[in-house]
C-alpha positions as CSV (number, residue, x, y, z in Angstrom):
1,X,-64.7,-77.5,50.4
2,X,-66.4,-75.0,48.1
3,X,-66.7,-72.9,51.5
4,X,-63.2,-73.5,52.1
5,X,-62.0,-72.5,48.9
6,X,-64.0,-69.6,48.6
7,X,-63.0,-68.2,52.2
8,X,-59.0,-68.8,51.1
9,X,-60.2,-66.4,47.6
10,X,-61.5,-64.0,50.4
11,X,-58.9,-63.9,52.1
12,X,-56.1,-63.8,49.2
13,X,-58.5,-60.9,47.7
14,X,-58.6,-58.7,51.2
15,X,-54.4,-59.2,51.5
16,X,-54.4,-58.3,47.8
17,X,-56.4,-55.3,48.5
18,X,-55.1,-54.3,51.3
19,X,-51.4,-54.8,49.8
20,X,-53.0,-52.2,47.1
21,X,-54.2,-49.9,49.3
22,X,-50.9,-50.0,50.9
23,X,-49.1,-49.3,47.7
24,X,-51.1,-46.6,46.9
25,X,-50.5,-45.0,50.5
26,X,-47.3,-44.9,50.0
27,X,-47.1,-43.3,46.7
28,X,-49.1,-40.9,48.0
29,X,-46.3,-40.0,50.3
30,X,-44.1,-40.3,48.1
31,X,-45.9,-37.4,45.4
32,X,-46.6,-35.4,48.6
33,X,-43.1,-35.7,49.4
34,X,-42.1,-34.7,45.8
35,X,-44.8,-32.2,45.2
36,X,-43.6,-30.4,48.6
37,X,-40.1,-30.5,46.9
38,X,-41.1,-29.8,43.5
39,X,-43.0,-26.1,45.3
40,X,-40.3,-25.5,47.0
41,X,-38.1,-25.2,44.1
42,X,-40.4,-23.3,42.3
43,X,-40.7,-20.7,45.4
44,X,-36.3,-20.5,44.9
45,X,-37.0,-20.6,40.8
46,X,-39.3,-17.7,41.2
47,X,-37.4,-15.7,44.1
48,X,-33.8,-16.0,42.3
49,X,-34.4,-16.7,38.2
50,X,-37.5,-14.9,37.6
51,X,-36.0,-11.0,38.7
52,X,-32.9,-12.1,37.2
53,X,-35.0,-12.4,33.7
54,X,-37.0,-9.4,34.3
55,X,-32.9,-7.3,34.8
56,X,-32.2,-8.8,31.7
57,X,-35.5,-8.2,29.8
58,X,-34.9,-4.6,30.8
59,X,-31.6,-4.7,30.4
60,X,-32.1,-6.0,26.6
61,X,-34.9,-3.4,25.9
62,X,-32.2,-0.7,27.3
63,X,-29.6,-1.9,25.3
64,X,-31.5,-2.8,21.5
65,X,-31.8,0.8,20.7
66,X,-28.2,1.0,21.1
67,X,-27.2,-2.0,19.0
68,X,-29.5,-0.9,16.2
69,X,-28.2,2.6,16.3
70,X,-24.3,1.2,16.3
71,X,-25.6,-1.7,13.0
72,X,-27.0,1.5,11.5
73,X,-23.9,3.7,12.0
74,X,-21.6,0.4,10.8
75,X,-23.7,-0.1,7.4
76,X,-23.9,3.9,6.7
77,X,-19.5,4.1,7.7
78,X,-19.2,0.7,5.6
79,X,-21.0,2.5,2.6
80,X,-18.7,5.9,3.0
81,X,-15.8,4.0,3.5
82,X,-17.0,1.8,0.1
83,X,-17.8,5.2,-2.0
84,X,-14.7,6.7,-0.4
85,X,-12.4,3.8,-1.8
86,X,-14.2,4.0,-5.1
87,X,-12.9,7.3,-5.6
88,X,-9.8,6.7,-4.2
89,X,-9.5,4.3,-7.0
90,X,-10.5,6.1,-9.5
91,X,-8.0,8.6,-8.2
92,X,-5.0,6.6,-8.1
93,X,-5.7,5.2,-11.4
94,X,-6.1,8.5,-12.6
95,X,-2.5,9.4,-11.5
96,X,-1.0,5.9,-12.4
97,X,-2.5,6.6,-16.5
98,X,-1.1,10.2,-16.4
99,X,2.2,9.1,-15.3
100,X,2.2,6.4,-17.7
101,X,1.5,8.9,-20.3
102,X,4.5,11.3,-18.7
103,X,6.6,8.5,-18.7
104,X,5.4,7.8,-22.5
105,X,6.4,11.4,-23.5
106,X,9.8,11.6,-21.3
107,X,10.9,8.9,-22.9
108,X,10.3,9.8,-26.4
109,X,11.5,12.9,-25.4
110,X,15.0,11.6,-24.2
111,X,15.1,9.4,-27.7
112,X,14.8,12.7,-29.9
113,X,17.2,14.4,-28.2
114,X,19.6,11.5,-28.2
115,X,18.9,11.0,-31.6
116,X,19.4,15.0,-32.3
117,X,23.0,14.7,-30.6
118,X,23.7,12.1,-32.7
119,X,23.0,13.7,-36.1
120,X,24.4,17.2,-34.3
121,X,27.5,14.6,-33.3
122,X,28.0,13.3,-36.8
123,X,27.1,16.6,-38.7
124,X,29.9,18.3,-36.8
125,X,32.4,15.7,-37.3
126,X,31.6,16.0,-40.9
127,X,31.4,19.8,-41.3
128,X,34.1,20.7,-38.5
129,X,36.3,17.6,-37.8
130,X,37.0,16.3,-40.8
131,X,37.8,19.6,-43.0
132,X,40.2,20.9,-40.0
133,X,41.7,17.3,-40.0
134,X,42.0,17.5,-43.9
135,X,43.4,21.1,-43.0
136,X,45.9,20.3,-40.4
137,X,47.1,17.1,-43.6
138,X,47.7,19.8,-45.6
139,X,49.6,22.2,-43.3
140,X,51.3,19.5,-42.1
141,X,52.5,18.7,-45.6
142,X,53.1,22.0,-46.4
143,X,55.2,22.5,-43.8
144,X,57.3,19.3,-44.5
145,X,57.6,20.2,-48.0
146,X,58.4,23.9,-47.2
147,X,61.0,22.7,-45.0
148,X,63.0,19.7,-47.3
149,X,62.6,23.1,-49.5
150,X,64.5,25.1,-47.6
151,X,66.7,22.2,-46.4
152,X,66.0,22.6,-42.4
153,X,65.4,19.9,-40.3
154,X,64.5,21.0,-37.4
155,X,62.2,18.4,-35.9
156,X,63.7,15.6,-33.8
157,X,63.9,12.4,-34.9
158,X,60.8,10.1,-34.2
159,X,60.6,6.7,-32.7
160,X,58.6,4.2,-35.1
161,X,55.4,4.7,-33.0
162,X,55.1,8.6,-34.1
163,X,56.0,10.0,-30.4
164,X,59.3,11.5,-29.5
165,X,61.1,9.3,-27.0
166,X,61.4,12.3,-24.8
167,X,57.4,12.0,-24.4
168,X,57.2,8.1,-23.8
169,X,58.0,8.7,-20.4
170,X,55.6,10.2,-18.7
């Protein structure tokens, strides 16, 4: 029995084997299989993607001095443009305090002369106005009393209101 069982482990070793052995046959078909694949790829990787790099490699170097020379010319127009702003600033800030200040001096200006009209305006009523009005009382009086004097009556007849009725309609 011992023979028995020991040919059966034999046996069930050499199927167990050979079922290995098998298995490993066939994954080595299978890599092969991939590996062929896998360099076949590669070989369209390397025929297609790699001179596509190398254009753009060159194509980079080509084009970097270009970039760096259009940054550089960006920062130097951003700093005139900066400085140039600063002064126009300054300028306009300039023009707005002056004008301010004209403004300041056109109006006080305009309120002396105002104010000198005034006083001119109120000295000549005093010194012109009112003396010829005070005059023109007098002659006016004069002449009334010169006339009752002399007993002529010339002047027509007044409404209440001071205006001949002749002159209310106008």
């Amino acid at each position: 029995m011992n023979d028995t069982y020991l040919t059966v482990f034999i046996a069930v070793t050499a199927g167990a084997v050979l079922l290995q052995a098998m298995v490993l046959v066939a994954l080595y078909v299978s890599v092969r299989k991939s590996s062929a694949k896998m360099e076949a790829l590669a070989t369209e990787v390397r025929e297609k993607a790699l001179p596509t790099i190398a254009t753009v490699q060159e194509f980079i170097t080509e084009v970097r001095p270009k970039v760096d020379m259009v940054s550089t010319n960006v920062a130097e127009s951003s700093v005139l443009v900066k400085n140039q702003l600063a002064r126009f600033d300054a300028t306009l800030t300039d023009v707005l305090d002056r004008t301010r200040l004209q403004v300041i001096r056109t109006d006080e200006l305009l309120s002396r002369t105002l104010d000198r009209a005034e006083e001119t305006s109120e000295m000549v009523h005093k010194t012109v106005v009112s003396p010829l009005r005070q005059i023109n009382g007098l002659m006016a009086a004069i002449s009334t009393g010169v006339e009752v004097f002399l007993g002529n009556r010339r002047r027509p007849r007044k409404n209440g209101m001071g205006v001949p009725q002749d002159e209310m309609f106008i």
